[in-house]
C-alpha positions, 0 to 999 in steps of 0.5 A: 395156034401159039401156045399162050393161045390155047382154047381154055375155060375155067369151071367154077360154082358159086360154092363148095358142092354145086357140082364143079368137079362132076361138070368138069370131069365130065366135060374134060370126058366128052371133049376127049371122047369127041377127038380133041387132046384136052389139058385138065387143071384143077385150081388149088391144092388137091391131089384127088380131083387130077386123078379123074381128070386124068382118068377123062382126058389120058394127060396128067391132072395139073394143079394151079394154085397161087399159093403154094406156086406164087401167082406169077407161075400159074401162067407159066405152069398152065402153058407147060402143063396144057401144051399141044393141047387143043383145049384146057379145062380148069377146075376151081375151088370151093367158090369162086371168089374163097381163096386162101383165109384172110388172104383176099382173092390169093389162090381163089379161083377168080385169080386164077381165072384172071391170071389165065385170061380165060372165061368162067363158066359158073355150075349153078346147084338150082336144086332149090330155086328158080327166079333167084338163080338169076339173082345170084348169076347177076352178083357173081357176075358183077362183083370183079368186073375183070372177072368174066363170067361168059356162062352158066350150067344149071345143075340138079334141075328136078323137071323140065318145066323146072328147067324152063323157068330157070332159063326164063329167068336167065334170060334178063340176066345177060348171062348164056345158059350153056346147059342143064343137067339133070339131078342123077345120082347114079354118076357120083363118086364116092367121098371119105373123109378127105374128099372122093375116093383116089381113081388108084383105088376103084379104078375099074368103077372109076371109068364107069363112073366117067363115061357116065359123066361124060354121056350126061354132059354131051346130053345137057350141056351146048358142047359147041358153045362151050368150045367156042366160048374158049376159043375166044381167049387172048394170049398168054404172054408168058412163056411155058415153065420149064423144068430144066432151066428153073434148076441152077447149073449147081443144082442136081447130079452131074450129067453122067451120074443119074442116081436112081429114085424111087417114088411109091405109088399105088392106092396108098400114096396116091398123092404127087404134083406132076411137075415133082417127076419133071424136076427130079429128071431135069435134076438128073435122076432116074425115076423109078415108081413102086407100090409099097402095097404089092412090090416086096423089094425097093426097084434095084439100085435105089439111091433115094425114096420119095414117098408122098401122100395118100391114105396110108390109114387105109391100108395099115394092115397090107402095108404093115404085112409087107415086111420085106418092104418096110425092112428094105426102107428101113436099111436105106434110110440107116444107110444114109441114103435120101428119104423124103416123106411128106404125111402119109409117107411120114406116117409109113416111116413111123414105128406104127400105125394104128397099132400096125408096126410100119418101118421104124425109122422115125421115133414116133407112132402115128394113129387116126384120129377124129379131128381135121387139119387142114390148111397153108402154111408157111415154114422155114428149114431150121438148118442144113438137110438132105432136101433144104439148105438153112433158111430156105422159105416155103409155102406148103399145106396140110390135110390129114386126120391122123396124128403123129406122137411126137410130131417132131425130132431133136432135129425137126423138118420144118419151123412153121412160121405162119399162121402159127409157130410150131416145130414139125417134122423130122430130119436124121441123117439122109431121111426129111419126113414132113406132114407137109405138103411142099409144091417144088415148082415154087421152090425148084432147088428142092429136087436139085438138093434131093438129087444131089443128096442121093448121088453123094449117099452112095455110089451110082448103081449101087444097091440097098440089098 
């Protein structure tokens, strides 16, 4: 099997709530659990739902999202993403056909569906209803005729006579029925205000939580079909992205320099594209992880910080305890040494949050808030910095609840361009801290220039202590 062959299904819902992510997970579960190496992508741009999907198969969670990355690199990155896998799970986004806001079908799951060439399988919620679930199969399966809708799972059926007369009804419609699964609430996750619970933070319920998924679906769903199903899939014709060759000879450190970054982790700053580890490597960097929550000290030798998103409202208290910690980020970020920070990163170098005292090295206090801001963007690098030359153009998306006073610098991070015009953000000296949440495979130079920032700041296998 060649790679741009590889068995795949897209897991979709006509909308938000069906059920798709406990359907996929729990696929992605049972498929690993019977022998196969399964490849899990979720379309768009949550961090959450790859932590499951990674905790089901034991690969990374990749995201596929035409916007951020550009609808020519979500073939590209799935090949890479999926490869020696003997089947691909893709997980989509809210419903089918939503896609980024007044944007037509960009980033919707049908794009990508059909930018893959894969089938969609639809998780129906027949919860309340019977003969119109066939009504309502028959419109999403008609409406994008180069979409193919090869299958249905019909989800929180009450009984089995509920279950008989929604097959009766889906047999006119054209469309297999590839399983039932019961209503249980016993296999949920939990949610919080920014969707399911991160897997970092109850992980030991976490893999209950999946085996209980996988054992529903292995008892509801035609595992056999569905296999099957993906098997019919043509090939892809792209070729797999690589992140050595998506950086330019200049881009990076030189071969015999490797500074060493450090990227937090850990149940605060749960949130990071798979392929940013991939890049800094490729870039030339030693990748070092650690957890602002329990580690006391950066990881020795560090050169540059990398320090994504998460839930750091959460932990305001344990993280405001570790002041050894936020006193070594502090003297890294004053030493001129690179720090990139993208939201809950940023509000961790804020003087405080909450009222806790966090590490100082931003002019500005952050606190939680009630309101939700969420959504694509697009910016522009106002001038030269340690992560972006004047004028590089990037896609990127917020999601947060929390708010930053004042939200941006005499030198700010990023002007947003679209689909409003404000300055956001901060740079000073080495340090790039952004609400922002930018993916480096749709702009490769990114981690180039982060490298080569941290390798010139200070010299290899020097240290912050």
């Amino acid at each position: 099997m060649s790679g741009g062959s590889i068995p795949r299904l897209v897991i979709a819902a006509p909308s938000s709530g069906a059920g798709k992510t406990t359907v996929a997970t729990g696929l992605m579960a049972a498929f690993a659990e019977a022998g196969l190496v399964v490849s899990p992508h979720k379309v768009g741009p949550d961090y959450i739902d790859p932590g499951y999907h990674s905790l089901a198969t034991g690969r990374p969670g990749r995201n596929l999202d035409a916007y951020l990355c550009g609808p020519e690199r979500i073939a590209p990155l799935f090949l890479h993403g999926a490869a020696g896998a003997d089947l691909a799970l893709v997980e989509g986004v809210m419903g089918l056909f939503d896609g980024a806001s007044g944007m037509g079908e960009l980033s919707s799951t049908a794009q990508v569906a059909k930018l893959l060439r894969a089938p969609v399988v639809l998780v129906v919620d027949a919860s309340s209803q019977s003969r119109s679930v066939a009504a309502l199969v028959h419109g999403f399966a008609s409406w994008d005729p180069e979409v193919r809708l090869a299958g249905v799972i019909l989800n929180k059926v009450g009984s089995d006579r509920h279950e008989q007369l929604l097959r009766e009804a889906m047999d006119s419609s054209g469309v297999p029925v590839l399983g039932a699964l019961r209503r249980d609430g016993r296999a949920g996750t939990p949610s919080r205000h920014l969707g399911l619970v991160p897997v970092a933070e109850r992980r030991a319920e976490a893999v209950e939580s999946v085996g209980e998924l996988a054992a529903r679906v292995r008892a509801g769903c035609d595992l056999q079909a569905l296999l099957a199903l993906a098997h019919t899939v043509p090939e892809l014709p792209d070729a797999a992205w690589d992140p050595a060759a998506e950086l330019a000879p200049a881009d990076g450190a030189a071969a015999t320099e490797r500074p060493l970054i450090a990227v937090a982790g850990g149940a605060a700053f749960t949130f990071s594209y798979a392929e940013h580890a991939e890049l800094l490597a490729a870039a030339g960097a030693e990748v070092a992880p650690f957890d602002p929550l329990r580690d006391e000290q950066l990881p020795p030798g560090t050169q540059g910080l990398v320090i994504g998103g998460g839930f750091p409202e959460m932990y305001a208290p344990d993280l405001s305890a570790n002041a050894p910690l936020r006193a070594e980020v502090a003297a890294l970020a004053a030493s001129g040494a690179l720090v990139s920070a993208e939201c809950a990163g940023l509000l961790y170098l804020s003087r405080s949050l909450d009222g806790k005292p966090m590490c100082g090295v931003l002019p500005a206090e952050s606190r939680m808030t009630e309101r939700l801001t969420l959504g694509y963007r697009e910016a522009v690098a106002l001038r030269d910095n340690a992560l972006a030359a004047a004028g590089t153009r990037v896609r990127g998306h917020e999601f947060h609840r929390t708010v930053l006073e004042p939200g941006a610098g005499a030198d700010p991070a990023w002007g947003l361009t679209h689909p409003e015009r404000r300055l956001e953000g901060f740079v000073s000296g080495g340090v790039h801290a952004s609400y922002l949440h930018v993916h480096w495979a749709a702009e490769p130079s990114l981690a180039g220039r982060l490298v080569a920032s941290a390798a010139q700041a200070a010299p290899a296998g020097s240290t912050v202590r």
